[in-house]
C-alpha positions as CSV (number, residue, x, y, z in Angstrom):
1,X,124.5,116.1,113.2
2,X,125.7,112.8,114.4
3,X,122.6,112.2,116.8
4,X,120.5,112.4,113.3
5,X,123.0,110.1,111.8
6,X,122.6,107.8,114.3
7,X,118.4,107.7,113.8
8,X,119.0,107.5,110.4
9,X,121.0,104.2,110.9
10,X,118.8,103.1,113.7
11,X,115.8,103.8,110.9
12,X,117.1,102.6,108.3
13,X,117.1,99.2,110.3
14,X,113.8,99.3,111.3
15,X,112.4,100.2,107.8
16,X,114.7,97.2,106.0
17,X,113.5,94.9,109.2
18,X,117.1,94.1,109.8
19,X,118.5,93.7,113.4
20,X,119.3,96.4,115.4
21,X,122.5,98.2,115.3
22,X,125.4,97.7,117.5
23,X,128.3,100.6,118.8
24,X,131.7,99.7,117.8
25,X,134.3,102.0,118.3
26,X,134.8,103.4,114.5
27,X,130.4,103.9,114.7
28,X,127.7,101.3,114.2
29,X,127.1,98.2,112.9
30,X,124.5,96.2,111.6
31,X,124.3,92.2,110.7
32,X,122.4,92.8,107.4
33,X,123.0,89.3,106.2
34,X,122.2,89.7,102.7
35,X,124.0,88.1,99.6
36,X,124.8,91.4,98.5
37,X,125.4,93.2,102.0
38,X,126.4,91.0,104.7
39,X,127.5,93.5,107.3
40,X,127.1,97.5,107.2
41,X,129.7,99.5,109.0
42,X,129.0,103.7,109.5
43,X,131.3,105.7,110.6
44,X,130.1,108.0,113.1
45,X,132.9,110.9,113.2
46,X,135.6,108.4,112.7
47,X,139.0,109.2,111.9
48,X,141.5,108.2,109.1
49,X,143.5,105.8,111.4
50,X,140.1,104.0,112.9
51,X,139.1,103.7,109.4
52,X,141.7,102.0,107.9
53,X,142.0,99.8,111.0
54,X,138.2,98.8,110.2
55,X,139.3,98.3,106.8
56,X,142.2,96.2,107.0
57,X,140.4,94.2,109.2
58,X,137.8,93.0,106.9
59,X,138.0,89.6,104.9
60,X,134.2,89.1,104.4
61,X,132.8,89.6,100.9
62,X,129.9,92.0,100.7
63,X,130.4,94.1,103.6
64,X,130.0,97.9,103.2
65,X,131.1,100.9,104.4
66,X,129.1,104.4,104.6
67,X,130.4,107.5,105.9
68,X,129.7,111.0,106.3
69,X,132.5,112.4,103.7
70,X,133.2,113.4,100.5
71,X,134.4,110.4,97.9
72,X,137.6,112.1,97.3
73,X,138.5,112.3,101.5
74,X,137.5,108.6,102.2
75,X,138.9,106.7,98.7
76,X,142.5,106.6,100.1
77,X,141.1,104.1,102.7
78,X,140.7,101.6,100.7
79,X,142.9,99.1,99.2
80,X,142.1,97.2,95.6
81,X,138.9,95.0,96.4
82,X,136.9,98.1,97.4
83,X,134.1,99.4,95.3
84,X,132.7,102.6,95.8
85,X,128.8,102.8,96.0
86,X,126.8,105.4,94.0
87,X,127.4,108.8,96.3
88,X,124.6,109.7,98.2
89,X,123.6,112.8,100.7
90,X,122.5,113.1,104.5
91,X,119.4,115.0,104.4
92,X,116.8,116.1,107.1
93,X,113.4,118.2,107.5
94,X,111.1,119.3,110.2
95,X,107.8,117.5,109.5
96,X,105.3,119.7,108.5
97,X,101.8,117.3,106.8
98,X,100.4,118.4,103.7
99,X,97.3,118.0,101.7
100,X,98.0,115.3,99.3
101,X,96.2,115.1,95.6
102,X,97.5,112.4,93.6
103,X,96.2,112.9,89.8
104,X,93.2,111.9,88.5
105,X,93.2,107.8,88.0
106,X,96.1,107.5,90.9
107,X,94.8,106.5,94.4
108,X,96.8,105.8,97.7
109,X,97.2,103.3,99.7
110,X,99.0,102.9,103.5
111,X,99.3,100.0,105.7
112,X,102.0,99.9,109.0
113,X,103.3,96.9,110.2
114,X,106.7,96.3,112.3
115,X,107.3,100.0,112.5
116,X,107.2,100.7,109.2
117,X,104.6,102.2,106.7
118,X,104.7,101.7,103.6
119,X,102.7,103.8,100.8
120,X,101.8,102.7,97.3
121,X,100.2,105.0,94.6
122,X,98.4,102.8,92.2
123,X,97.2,103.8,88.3
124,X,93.8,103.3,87.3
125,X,94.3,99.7,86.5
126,X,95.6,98.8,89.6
127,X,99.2,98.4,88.9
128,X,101.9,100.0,91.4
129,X,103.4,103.4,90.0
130,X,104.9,104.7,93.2
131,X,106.0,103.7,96.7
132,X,108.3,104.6,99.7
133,X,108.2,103.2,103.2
134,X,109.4,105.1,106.4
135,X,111.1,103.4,109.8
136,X,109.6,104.6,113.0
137,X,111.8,105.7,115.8
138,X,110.6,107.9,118.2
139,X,110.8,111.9,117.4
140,X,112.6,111.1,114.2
141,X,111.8,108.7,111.2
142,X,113.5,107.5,108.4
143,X,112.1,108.0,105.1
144,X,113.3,105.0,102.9
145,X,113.2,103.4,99.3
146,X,110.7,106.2,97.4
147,X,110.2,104.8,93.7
148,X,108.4,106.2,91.0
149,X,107.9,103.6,88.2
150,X,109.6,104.8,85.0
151,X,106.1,104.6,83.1
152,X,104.7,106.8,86.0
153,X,107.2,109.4,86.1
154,X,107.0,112.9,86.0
155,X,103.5,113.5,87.3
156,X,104.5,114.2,90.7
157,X,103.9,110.6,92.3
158,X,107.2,111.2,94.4
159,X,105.7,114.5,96.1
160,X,102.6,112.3,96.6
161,X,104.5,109.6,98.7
162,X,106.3,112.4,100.6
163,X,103.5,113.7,101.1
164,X,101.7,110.6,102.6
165,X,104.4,109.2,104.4
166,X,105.2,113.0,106.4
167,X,101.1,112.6,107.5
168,X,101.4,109.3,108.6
169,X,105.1,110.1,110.4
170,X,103.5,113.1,111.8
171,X,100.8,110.9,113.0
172,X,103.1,108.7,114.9
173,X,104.8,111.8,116.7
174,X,107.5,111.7,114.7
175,X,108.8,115.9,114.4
176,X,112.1,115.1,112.5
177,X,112.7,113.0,109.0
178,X,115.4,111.8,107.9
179,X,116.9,110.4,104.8
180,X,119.8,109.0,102.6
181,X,119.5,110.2,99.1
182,X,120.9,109.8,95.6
183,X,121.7,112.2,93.5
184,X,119.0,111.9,91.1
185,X,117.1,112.2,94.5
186,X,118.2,115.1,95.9
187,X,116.5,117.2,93.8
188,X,113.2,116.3,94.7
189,X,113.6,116.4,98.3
190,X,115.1,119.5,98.3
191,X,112.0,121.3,96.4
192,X,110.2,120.1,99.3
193,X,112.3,121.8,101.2
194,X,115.0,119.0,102.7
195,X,117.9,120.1,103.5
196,X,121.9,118.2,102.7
197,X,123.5,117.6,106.5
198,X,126.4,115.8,104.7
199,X,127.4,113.5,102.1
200,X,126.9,109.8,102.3
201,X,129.5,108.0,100.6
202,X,130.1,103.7,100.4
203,X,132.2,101.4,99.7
204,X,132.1,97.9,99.2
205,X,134.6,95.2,99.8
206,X,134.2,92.8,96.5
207,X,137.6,90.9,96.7
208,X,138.9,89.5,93.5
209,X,138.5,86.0,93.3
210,X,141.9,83.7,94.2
211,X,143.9,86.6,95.9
């Protein structure tokens, strides 16, 4: 379990280009330096105490916090000026390509760069209806940011990207994926046949303004 959460963070990276994570003794950590997420703690096995050390410790705006637990376990952490992100799930599959048939009008598209490949489905007029990238890492890969456009939805454009991006993973000897999924995600990943390793819940520290 934690050596695929550690690929997933060490995907995740690589697929969102940001630099490379760093051991810290609560986990990893990553310098996202983004307005909205300037540092990304996870918690690799953590305890309470270690948590709440991590947490106390933190002044800077923006910074988050993901962990392998349920909401309800990891809330008491967290003093007022925490957020909690939408909940999400740990999931993983054994790679196994697949014929892939978008519907008639949709094509496919793939290009890699960096590591990553992204995969665009595009409607008849060319416009983008569906898309997801994966992070290269070795044996394992990170499946990241799968959209289906709302005026797409419902024709099975998600199972096409899956489908695309577990040939091309497969392609680049990766055996494992892995993934961090919503809720309204879950469903679809588990019909083709991922499987939940944990939850994945975040918080965020967004401090009140002049305290």
């Amino acid at each position: 379990m934690w050596e695929l959460a550690r690929s997933w963070v060490e995907g995740w990276t690589v697929s969102r280009r940001a630099p490379k994570p760093v051991d810290a003794p609560w986990g990893l950590s990553i310098q996202v330096g983004l307005p909205t997420q300037t540092v990304r703690h996870v918690l690799l096995d953590a305890d309470a105490g270690t948590a709440r050390g991590l947490v106390g410790a933190i002044t800077e705006p923006a910074t988050w916090i993901k962990a392998f637990v349920a909401p309800d376990v990891m809330e008491p952490w967290f003093p007022p000026g925490w957020e909690p992100t939408d909940p999400g799930f740990l999931m993983a599959v054994d790679l196994r390509p697949s014929v892939v048939r978008p519907p008639d009008g949709y094509t496919v598209t793939a290009e890699t760069a960096d590591g990553v490949v992204g995969v665009r489905v595009l409607a008849a007029g060319g416009e983008l209806a569906a898309r997801g990238q994966i992070g290269l890492t070795g044996a394992a890969c990170v499946f990241d940011q799968i959209i289906t456009e709302e005026a797409h939805q419902r024709l099975g454009l998600g199972t096409v990207v899956m489908g695309a991006l577990t040939g091309a993973a497969v392609e680049n000897g990766a055996a494992t994926g892995i993934l961090g999924a919503t809720l309204q995600g879950r469903a679809l990943y588990e019909s083709l046949d991922w499987k939940v390793l944990a939850p994945l819940t975040g918080f965020v520290h967004k401090p009140v303004a002049g305290i």
